[in-house]
Residue frames as a rotation matrix with the C-alpha (Angstrom) as fourth column:
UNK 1
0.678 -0.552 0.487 70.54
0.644 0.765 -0.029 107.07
-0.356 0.333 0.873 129.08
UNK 2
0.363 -0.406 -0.839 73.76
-0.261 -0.908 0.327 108.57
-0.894 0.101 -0.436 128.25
UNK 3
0.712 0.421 -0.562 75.35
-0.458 -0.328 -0.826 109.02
-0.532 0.846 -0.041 125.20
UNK 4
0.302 -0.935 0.184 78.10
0.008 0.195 0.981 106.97
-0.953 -0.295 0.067 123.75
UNK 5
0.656 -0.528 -0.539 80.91
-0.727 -0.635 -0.262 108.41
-0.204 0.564 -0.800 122.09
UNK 6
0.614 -0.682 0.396 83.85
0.389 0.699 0.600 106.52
-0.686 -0.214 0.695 120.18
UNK 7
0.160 -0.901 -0.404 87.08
-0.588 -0.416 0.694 107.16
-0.793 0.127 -0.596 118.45
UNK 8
0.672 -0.152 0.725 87.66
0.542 0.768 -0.341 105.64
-0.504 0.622 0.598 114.94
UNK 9
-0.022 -0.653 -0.757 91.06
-0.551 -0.624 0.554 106.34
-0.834 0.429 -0.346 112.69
UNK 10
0.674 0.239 0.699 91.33
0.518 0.521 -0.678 105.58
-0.526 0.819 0.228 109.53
UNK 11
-0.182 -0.933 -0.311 94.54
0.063 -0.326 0.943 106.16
-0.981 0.152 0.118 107.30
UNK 12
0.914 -0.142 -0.381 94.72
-0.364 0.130 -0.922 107.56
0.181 0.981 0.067 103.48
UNK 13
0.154 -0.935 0.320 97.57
0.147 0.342 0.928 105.83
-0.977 -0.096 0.190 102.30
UNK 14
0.941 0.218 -0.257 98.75
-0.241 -0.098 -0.966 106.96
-0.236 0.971 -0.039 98.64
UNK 15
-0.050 -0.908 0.416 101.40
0.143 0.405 0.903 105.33
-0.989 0.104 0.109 96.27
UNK 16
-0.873 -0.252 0.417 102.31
0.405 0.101 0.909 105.99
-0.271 0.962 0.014 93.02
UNK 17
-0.920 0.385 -0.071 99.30
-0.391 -0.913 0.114 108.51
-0.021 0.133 0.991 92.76
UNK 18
-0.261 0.742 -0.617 97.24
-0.318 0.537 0.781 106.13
0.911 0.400 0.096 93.66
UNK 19
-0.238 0.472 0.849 94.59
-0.923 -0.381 -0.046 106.04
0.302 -0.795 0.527 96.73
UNK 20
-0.601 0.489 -0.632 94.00
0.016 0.798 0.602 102.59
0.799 0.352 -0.487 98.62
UNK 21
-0.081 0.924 0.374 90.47
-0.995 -0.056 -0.077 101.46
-0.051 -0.378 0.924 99.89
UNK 22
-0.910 -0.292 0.294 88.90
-0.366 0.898 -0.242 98.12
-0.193 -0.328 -0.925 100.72
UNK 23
-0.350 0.935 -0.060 85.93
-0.701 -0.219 0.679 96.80
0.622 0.280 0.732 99.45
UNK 24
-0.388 0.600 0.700 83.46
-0.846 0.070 -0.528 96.21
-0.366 -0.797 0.480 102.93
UNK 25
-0.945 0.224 0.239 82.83
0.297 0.891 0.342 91.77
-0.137 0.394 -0.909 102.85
UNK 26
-0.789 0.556 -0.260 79.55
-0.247 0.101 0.964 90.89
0.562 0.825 0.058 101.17
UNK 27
-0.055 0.168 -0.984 78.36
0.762 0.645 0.067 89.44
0.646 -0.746 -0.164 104.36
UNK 28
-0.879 -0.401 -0.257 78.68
0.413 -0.374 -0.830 92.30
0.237 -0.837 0.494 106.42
UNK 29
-0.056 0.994 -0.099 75.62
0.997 0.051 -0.053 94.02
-0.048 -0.102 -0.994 108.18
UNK 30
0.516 0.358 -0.778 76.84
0.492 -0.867 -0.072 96.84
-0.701 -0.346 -0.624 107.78
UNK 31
0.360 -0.344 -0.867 78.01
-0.829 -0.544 -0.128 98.63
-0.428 0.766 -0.481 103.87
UNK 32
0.100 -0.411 0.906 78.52
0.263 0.889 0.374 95.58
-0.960 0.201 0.196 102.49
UNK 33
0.270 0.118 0.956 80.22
0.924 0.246 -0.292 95.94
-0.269 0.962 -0.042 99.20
UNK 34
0.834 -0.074 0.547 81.46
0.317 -0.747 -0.584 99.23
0.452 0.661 -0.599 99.34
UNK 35
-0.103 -0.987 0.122 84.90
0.408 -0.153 -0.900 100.72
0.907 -0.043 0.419 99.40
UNK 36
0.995 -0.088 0.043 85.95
-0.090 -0.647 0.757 102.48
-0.039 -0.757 -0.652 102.68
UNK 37
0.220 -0.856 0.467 89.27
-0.678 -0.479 -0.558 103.59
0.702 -0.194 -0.686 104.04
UNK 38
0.190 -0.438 -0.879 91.23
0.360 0.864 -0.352 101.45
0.913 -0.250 0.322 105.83
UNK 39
-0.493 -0.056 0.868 91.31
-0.629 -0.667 -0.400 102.09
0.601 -0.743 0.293 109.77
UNK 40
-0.312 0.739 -0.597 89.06
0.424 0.670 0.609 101.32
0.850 -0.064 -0.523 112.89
UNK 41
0.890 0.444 0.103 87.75
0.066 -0.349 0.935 101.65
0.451 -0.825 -0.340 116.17
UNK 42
-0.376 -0.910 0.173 90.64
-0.570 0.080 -0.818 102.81
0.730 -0.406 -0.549 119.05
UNK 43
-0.007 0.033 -0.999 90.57
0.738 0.675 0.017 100.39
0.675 -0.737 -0.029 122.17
UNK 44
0.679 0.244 0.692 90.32
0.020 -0.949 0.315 101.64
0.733 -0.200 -0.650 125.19
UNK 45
0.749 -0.657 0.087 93.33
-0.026 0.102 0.994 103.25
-0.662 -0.747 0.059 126.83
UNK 46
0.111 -0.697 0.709 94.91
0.892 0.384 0.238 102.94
-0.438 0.606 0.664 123.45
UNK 47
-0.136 -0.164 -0.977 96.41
0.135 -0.980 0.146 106.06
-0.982 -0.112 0.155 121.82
UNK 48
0.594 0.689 0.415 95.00
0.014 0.508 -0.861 106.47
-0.804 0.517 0.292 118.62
UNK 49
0.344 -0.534 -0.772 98.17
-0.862 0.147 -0.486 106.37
0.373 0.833 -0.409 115.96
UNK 50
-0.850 -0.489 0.197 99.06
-0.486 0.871 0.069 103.18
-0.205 -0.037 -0.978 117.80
UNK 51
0.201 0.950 0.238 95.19
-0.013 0.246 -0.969 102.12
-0.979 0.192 0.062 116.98
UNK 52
0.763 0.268 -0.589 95.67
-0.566 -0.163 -0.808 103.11
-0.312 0.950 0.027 113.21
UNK 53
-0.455 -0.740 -0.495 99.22
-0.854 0.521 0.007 101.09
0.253 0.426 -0.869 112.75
UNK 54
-0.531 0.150 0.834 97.57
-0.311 0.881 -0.357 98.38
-0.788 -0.449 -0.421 114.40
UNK 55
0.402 0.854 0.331 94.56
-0.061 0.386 -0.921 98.38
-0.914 0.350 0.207 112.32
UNK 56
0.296 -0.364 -0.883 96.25
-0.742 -0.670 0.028 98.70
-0.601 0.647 -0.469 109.15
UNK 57
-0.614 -0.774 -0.155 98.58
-0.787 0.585 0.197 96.03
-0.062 0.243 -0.968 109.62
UNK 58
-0.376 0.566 0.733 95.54
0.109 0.813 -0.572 93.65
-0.920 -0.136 -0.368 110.35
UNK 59
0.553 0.829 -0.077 93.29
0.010 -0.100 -0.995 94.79
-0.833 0.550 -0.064 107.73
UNK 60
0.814 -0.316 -0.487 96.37
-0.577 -0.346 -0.740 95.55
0.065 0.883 -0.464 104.57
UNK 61
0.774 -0.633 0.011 99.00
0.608 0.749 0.265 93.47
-0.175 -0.199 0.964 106.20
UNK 62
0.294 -0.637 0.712 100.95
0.461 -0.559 -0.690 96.85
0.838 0.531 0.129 105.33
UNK 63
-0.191 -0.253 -0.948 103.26
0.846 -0.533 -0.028 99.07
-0.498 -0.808 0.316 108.07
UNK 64
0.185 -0.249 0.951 102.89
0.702 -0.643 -0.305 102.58
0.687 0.724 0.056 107.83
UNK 65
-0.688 -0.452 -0.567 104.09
0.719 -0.530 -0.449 105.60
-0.098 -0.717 0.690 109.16
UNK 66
0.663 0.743 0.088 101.70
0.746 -0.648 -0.151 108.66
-0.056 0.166 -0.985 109.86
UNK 67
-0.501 -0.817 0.286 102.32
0.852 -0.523 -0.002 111.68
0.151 0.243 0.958 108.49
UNK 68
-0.944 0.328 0.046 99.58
-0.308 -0.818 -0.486 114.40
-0.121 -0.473 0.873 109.47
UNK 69
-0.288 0.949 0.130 95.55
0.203 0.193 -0.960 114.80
-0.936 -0.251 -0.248 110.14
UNK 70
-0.742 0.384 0.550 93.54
0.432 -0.353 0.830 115.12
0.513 0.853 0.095 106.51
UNK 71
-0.413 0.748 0.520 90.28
-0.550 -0.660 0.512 115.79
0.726 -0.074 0.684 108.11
UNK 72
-0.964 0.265 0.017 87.83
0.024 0.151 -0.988 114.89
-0.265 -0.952 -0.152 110.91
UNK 73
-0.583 0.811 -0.056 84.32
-0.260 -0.121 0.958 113.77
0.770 0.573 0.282 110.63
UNK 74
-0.742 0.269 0.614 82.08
-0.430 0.511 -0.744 112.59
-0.514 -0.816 -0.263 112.91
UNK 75
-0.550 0.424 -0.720 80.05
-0.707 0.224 0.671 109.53
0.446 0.878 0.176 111.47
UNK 76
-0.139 0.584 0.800 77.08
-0.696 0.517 -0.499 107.94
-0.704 -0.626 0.335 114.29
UNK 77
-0.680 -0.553 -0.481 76.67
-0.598 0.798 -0.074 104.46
0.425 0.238 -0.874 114.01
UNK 78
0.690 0.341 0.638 74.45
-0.720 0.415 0.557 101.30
-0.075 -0.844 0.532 115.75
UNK 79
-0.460 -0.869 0.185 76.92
-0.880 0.473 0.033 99.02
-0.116 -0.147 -0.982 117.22
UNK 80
-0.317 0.079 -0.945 76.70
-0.328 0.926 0.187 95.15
0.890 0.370 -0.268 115.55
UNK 81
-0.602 0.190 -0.776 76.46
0.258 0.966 0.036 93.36
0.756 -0.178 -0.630 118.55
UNK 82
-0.827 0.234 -0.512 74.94
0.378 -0.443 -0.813 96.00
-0.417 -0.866 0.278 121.32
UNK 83
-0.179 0.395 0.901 72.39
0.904 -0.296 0.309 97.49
0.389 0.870 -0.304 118.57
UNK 84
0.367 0.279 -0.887 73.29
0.685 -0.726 0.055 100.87
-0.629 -0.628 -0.458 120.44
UNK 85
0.887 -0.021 0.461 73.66
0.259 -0.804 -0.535 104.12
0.381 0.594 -0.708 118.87
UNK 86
-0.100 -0.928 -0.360 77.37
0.802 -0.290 0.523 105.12
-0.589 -0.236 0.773 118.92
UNK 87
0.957 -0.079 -0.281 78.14
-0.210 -0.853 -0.478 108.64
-0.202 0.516 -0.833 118.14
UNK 88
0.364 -0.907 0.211 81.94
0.846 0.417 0.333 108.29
-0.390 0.057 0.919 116.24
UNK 89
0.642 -0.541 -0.543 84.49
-0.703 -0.698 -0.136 111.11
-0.305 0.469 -0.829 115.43
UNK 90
0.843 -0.341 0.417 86.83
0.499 0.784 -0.368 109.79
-0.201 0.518 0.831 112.80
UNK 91
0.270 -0.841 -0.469 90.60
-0.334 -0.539 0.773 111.11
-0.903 -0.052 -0.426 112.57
UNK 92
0.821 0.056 0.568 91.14
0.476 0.483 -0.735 110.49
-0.316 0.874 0.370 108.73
UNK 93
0.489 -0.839 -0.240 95.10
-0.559 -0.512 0.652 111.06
-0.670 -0.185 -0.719 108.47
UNK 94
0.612 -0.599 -0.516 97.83
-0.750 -0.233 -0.619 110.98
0.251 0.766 -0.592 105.69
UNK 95
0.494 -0.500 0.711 99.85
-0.683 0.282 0.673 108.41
-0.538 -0.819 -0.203 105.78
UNK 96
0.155 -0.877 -0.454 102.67
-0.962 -0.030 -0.270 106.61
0.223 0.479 -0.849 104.02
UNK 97
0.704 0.132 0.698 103.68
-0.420 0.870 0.258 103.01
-0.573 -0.474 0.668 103.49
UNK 98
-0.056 -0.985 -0.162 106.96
-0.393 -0.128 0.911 101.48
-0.918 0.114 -0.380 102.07
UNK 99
-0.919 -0.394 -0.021 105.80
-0.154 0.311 0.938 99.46
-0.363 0.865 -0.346 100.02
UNK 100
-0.496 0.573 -0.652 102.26
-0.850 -0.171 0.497 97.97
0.174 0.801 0.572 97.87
UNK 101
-0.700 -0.050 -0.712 101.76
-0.097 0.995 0.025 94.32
0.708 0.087 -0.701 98.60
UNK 102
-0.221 0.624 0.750 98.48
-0.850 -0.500 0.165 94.07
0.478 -0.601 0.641 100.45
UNK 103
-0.794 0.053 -0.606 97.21
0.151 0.982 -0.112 91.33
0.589 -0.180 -0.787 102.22
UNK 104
-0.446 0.825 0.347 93.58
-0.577 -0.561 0.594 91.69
0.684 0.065 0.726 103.41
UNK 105
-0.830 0.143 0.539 91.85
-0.384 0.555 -0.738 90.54
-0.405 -0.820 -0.405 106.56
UNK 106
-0.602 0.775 0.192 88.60
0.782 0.523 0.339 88.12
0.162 0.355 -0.921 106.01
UNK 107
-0.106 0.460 -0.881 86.93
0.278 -0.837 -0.471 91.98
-0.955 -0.295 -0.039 106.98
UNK 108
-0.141 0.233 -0.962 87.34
-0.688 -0.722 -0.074 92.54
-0.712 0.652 0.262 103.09
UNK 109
0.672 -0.028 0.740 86.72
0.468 0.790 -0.395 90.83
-0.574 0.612 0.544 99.72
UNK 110
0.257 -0.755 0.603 89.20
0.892 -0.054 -0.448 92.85
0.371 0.653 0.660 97.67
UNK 111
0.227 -0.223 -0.948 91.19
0.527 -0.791 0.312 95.82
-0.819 -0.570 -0.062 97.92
UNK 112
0.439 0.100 0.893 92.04
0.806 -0.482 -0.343 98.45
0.396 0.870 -0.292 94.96
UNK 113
-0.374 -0.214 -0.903 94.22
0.176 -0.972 0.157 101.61
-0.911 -0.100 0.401 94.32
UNK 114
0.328 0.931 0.160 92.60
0.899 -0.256 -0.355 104.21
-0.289 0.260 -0.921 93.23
UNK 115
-0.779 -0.536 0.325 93.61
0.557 -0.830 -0.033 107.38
0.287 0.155 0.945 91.40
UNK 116
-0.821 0.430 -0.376 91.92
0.036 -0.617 -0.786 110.85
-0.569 -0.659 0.491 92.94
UNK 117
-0.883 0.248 -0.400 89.38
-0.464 -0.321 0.826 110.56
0.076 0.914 0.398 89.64
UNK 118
-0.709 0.197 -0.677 88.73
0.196 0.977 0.078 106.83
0.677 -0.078 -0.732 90.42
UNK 119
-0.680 0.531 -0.506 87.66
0.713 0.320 -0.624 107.61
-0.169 -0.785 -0.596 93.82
UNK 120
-0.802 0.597 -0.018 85.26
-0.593 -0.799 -0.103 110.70
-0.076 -0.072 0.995 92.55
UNK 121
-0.538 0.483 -0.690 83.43
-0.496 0.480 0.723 108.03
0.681 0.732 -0.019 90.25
UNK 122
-0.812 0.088 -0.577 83.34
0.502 0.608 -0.614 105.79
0.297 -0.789 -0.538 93.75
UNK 123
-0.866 -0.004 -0.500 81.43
0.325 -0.766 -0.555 108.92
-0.381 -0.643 0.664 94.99
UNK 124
-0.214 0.869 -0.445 79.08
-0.915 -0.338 -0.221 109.95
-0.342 0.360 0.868 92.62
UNK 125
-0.025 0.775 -0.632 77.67
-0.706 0.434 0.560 106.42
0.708 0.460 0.536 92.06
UNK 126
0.389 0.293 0.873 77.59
-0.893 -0.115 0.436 105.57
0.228 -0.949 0.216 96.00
UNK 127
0.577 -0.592 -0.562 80.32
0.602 0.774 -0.197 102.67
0.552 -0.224 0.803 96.16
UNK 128
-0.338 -0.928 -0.159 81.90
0.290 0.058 -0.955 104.38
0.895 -0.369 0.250 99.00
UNK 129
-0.443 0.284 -0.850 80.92
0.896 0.171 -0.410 104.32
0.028 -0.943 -0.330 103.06
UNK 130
0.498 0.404 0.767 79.50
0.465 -0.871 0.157 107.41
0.732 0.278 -0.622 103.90
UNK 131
0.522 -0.660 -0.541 82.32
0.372 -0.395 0.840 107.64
-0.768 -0.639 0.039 106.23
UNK 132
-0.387 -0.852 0.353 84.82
0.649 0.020 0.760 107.84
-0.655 0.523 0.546 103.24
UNK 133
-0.312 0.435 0.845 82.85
0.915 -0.101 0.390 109.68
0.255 0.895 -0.366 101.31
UNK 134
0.899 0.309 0.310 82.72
0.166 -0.896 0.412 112.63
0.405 -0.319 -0.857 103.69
UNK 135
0.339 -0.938 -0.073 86.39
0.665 0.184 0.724 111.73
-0.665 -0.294 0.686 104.45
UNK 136
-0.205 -0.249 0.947 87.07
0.960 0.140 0.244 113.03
-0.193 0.958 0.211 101.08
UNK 137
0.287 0.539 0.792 85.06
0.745 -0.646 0.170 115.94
0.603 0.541 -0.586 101.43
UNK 138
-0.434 -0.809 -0.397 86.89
0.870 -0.261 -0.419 118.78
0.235 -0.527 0.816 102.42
């Protein structure tokens, strides 16, 4: 069996010195209840900063504009509906948005901005994906 590889992006977005994150529905089978970075899987054939505006807008209802790579992780995975093992490299990039006004997909129960403190606290008392949470770690 070979291995399969996928592509997730996922966008910091700060405003007003403040970091936002989504908190993962209650319902989900996977991190329910904890914060992650906004972002997702790319499609395939899709280039992945048109993947990350897409997802954005679905998930924050927000446009944004990238502005450079923060870091790179790589965060394996079993896929929801295949229960296969997915190896994932995450592109976890900078990125910029005119304005505040979220609007969350039924993918979250709330969203929150966070200040760079906020999200340590997230961190050291495990309310944040262990994608995001090695996002973070430089």
């Amino acid at each position: 069996m070979k291995d399969m590889w996928g592509l997730t992006v996922r966008g910091i977005c700060e405003v007003n010195g403040k970091i936002l994150l989504l908190k993962v529905r209650s319902k989900s089978s996977h991190d329910a209840g904890k914060w992650e970075i906004p972002g997702g899987k790319v499609k395939k054939c899709e280039f992945f900063d048109d993947a990350l505006r897409r997802e954005y807008l679905e998930e924050t209802g927000l446009e944004i504009t990238i502005e450079s790579l923060y870091n790179v992780i790589q965060n394996n995975y079993t896929a929801c509906k295949t229960n296969e093992e997915v190896k994932s490299i995450q592109l976890i990039m900078k990125v910029t948005s005119a304005g505040d006004e979220v609007a969350i997909s039924p993918e979250h129960d709330e969203y929150g901005w966070f200040t760079g403190e906020e999200v340590n606290e997230l961190i050291e008392n495990e309310l944040l994906t262990k994608a995001a949470k090695n996002a973070f770690r430089k």
